[in-house]
N, C-alpha and C positions, 0 to 999 in steps of 0.2 A: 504494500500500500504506500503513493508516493505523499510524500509529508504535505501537508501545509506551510511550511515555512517561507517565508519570505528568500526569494533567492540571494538577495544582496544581503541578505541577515546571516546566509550559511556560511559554516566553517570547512575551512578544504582539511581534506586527508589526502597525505602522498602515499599509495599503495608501491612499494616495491615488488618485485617477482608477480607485477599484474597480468601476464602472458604465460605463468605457471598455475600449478594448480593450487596452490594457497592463495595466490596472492588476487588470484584472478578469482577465485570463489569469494575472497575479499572486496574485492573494487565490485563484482555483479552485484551484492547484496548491500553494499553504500550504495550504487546506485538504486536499485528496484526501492529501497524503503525512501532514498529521498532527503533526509537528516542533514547531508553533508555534499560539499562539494567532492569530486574526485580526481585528482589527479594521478595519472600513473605512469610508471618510473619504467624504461623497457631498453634495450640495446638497437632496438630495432622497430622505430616509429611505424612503418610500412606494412610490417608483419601481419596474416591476416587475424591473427588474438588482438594486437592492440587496435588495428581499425574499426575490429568488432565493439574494443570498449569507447570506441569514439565515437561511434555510431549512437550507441546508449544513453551519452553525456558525458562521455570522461575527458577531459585534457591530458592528451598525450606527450610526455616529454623525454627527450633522449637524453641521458645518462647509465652509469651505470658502478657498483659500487667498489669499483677498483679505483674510481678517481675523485677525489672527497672534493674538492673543487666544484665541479660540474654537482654534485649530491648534495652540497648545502646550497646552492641557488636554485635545484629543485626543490627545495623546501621553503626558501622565503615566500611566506605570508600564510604557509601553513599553519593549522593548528593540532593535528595529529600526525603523526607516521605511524604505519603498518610495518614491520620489518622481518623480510624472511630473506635468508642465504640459502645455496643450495650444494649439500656438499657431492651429489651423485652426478652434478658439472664440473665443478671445478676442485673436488676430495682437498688434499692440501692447502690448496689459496681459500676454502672457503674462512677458515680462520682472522685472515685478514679483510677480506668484505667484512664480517661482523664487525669487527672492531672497527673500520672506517663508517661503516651504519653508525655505531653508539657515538662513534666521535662528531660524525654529520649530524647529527639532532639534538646532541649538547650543543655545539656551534649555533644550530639554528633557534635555539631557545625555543624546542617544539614542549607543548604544554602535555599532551599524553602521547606516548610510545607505548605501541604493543607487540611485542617479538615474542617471535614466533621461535622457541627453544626446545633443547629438550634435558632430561634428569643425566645424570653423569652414571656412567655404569659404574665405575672403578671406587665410585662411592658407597652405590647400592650394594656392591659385594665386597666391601673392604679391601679392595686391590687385585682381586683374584680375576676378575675380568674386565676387560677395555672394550669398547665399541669405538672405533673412531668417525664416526657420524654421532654419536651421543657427547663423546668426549670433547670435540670440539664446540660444539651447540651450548653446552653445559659452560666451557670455558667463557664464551662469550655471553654470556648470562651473566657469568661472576664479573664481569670486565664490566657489563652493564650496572649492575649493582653496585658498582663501587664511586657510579655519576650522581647525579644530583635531578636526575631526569623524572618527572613521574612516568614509572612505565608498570606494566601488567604484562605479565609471561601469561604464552600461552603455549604448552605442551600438547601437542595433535596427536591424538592414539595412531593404532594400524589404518590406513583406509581400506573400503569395501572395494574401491577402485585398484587395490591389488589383485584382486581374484581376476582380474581382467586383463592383463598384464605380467607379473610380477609367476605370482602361483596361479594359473587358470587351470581345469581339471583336464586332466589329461589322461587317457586309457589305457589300462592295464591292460595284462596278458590275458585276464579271465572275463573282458567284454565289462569290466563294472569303470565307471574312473574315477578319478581321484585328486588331490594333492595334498602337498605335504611339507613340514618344517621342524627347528626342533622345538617346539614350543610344550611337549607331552598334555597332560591334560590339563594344565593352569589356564583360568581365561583370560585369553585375551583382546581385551580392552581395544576397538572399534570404533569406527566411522565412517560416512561417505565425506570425502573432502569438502564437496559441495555443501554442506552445512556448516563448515568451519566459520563461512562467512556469517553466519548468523549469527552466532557465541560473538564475533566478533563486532557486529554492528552493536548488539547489546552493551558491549565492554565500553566499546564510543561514546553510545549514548546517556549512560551512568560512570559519570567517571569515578565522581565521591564513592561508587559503591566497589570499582575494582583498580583502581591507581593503588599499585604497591600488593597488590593479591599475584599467585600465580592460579592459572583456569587450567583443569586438562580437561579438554575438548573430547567427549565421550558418547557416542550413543547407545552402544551395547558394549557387554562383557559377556561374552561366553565362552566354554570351554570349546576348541576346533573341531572338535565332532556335534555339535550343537549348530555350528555355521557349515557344517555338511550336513545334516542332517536338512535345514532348511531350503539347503540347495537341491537336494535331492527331490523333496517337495515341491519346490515352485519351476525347476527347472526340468522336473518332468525324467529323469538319469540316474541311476543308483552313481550317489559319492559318495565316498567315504575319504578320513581325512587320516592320515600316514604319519606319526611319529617319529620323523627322519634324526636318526645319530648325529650330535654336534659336528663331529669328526666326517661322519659322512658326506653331512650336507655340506660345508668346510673346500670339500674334495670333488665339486663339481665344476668346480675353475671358471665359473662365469667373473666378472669383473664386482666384487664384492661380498663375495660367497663366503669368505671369512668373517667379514663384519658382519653379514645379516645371520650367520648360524651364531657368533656370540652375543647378539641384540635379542635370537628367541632364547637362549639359553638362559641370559637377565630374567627376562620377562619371567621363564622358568620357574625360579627360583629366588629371583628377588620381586617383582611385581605381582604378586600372588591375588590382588582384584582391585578392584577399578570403579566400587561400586558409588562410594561417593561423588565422584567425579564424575559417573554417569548420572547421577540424582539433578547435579548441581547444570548441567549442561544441558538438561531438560527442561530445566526452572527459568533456563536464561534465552532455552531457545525451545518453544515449543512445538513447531514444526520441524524440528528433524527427524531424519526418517529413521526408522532400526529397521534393521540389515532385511527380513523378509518383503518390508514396504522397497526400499531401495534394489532388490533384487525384481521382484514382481515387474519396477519399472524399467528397467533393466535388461529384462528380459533376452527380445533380441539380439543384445549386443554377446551372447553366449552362445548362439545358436551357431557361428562358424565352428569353434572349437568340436561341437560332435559332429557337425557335418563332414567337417576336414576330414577327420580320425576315423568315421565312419565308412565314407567314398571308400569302393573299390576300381581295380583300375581293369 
C-alpha cells in the first residue's frame, strides 16, 4: 500500500546491493509501501535489475563500495543506508567493502544504518570452527559497533531461494529425489529472501523501536526432513532430504564447499532453533510467506528439474 506522505516531506534511503537479492528485495519493498524515497547504489546503471528499479521510482546511481569517494556522495542528503557486501563475488575483498560501507555513513552522518551481517562461527563454537562468509560478516559488524552510527543488524536465515539453485532435488538411483547437506536433524532457520524486504521496511519505519537491536530475519525453523516432506507435498515427487558427512560434503570441490559444509555443521551444533527470531519477524512483518505458501507459489519454477532428470533420450 503506497503511503500518503507528502513526496517532498520523504526521506531517501540509499539501498546498496539493489541489483542483488537482498538488497533488491530491499529497495522493491521501500518502494511498493511508499515511506521513503529510494535510491540505489549498483556498478552498472544500465543493467536490466537496476532499470527495473527505475522504472518503479528509484534513482539510480553508479558507485560502488571499493571506492569510499564516489559512496559518501551517494549518500549526501540521505537519511538511511541499507548495507549488504557480498562475499560469494568478491570472498576476500569483501572484508574491505564493509569497512568502507561503515566508514561511508559515518562520513555521511547517515541517521539509521541497517547491515545486513551475520553471527561469527568461531565464537558460537569457541574456536573449533571458522566459516569464512560468517567470519568476515561478523568482523565487520564488530568494526561497525565500534562507530557512533545508529544502526540495527540484520542476520538473514537460509533462503527458500536455495532449493532452487544452491540444493534443488535431484534423483537418485531408486527413481525417489532428493537433497542434501550436513545440517543432521537440527532446524534450520529459513526464508524467502523476498520478505527480507519487509523486516526491513519495518526497521525504517520505527527506528526508536530497533536502532541499536540486532533482527534475525526468520520465517520458519524446521528440521530438513520437514522442508522435504512439504516439498514432496506440494511439489507433487517423493523427496527426501540426505544427511550428507561434513567431510563428504567438504569433498565435492565446487567453489565453496568447505565453507558451506562448516556453516551446516554451526548451525548443527551450535544454532540449535531459531524460534524466537521466527516469532519476532512475524510480528514485524506479517505477510511473509512460510516455506509451503512460498513453494505453492513457486511452483513452476521446479518443474524443469524433474523434467530434465526424467526425459529419456
Amino acid at each position: 500500500m503506497k503511503s500518503n506522505i507528502n513526496e517532498e516531506e520523504m526521506k531517501t534511503i540509499l539501498v546498496t546491493g539493489a541489483t542483488g537479492a537482498q538488497g533488491g528485495s530491499v529497495a522493491r519493498h521501500l518502494l511498493q509501501q511508499g515511506n521513503f524515497k529510494v535510491r540505489c547504489l549498483t556498478r552498472n546503471p544500465e543493467s536490466d535489475a537496476a532499470l527495473a528499479l527505475k522504472s518503479k521510482g528509484a534513482e539510480v546511481v553508479k558507485a560502488d563500495l571499493s571506492d569510499n569517494a564516489p559512496l559518501i556522495a551517494a549518500m549526501q542528503g540521505c537519511y538511511g543506508v541499507f548495507g549488504v557486501t557480498n562475499f560469494w563475488e568478491h570472498f576476500s575483498g569483501e572484508l574491505q567493502h564493509g569497512l568502507n560501507l561503515v566508514d561511508a555513513v559515518a562520513a555521511a552522518n547517515i541517521e539509521h544504518f541497517v547491515f545486513s551481517t551475520l553471527p561469527s562461527a568461531e565464537k558460537l563454537s569457541n574456536g573449533t570452527l571458522s566459516v569464512p562468509h560468517f567470519e568476515t560478516k561478523a568482523a565487520m559488524e564488530n568494526y561497525s559497533r565500534s562507530e557512533d552510527t545508529p544502526t540495527t543488524y540484520v542476520h538473514a536465515a537460509f533462503y527458500f531461494e536455495n532449493f532452487l539453485s544452491y540444493f534443488p532435488p535431484t534423483k537418485g538411483e531408486d527413481g525417489t529425489y532428493g537433497f542434501g547437506f550436513p545440517q543432521g536433524n537440527t532446524p534450520l532457520a529459513a526464508l524467502s529472501i523476498e520478505d527480507l524486504g519487509g523486516i526491513v521496511n519495518t526497521i525504517f519505519s520505527d527506528p526508536s523501536a530497533y536502532i541499536g537491536k540486532l533482527i534475525g530475519a526468520v520465517s520458519e525453523d524446521l528440521d530438513p526432513a520437514e522442508y522435504a516432506g512439504i516439498m514432496t507435498r506440494v511439489l507433487g515427487e517423493t523427496i527426501e532430504y540426505n544427511d550428507i558427512p561434513r567431510e563428504v560434503f567438504a569433498s565435492f570441490g565446487f567453489p565453496g564447499a568447505e565453507d558451506l559444509a562448516t556453516q551446516f555443521t554451526c548451525n548443527r551444533l551450535h544454532i540449535l532453533e531459531r524460534k524466537a527470531d521466527q516469532k519476532l519477524s512475524h510480528e514485524m512483518y506479517p505477510e511473509i510467506k512460510g516455506f509451503e505458501q512460498w513453494l505453492s507459489e513457486n511452483k513452476e519454477k521446479f518443474a524443469p528439474f524433474f523434467q530434465e532428470q526424467t526425459s529419456t533420450v
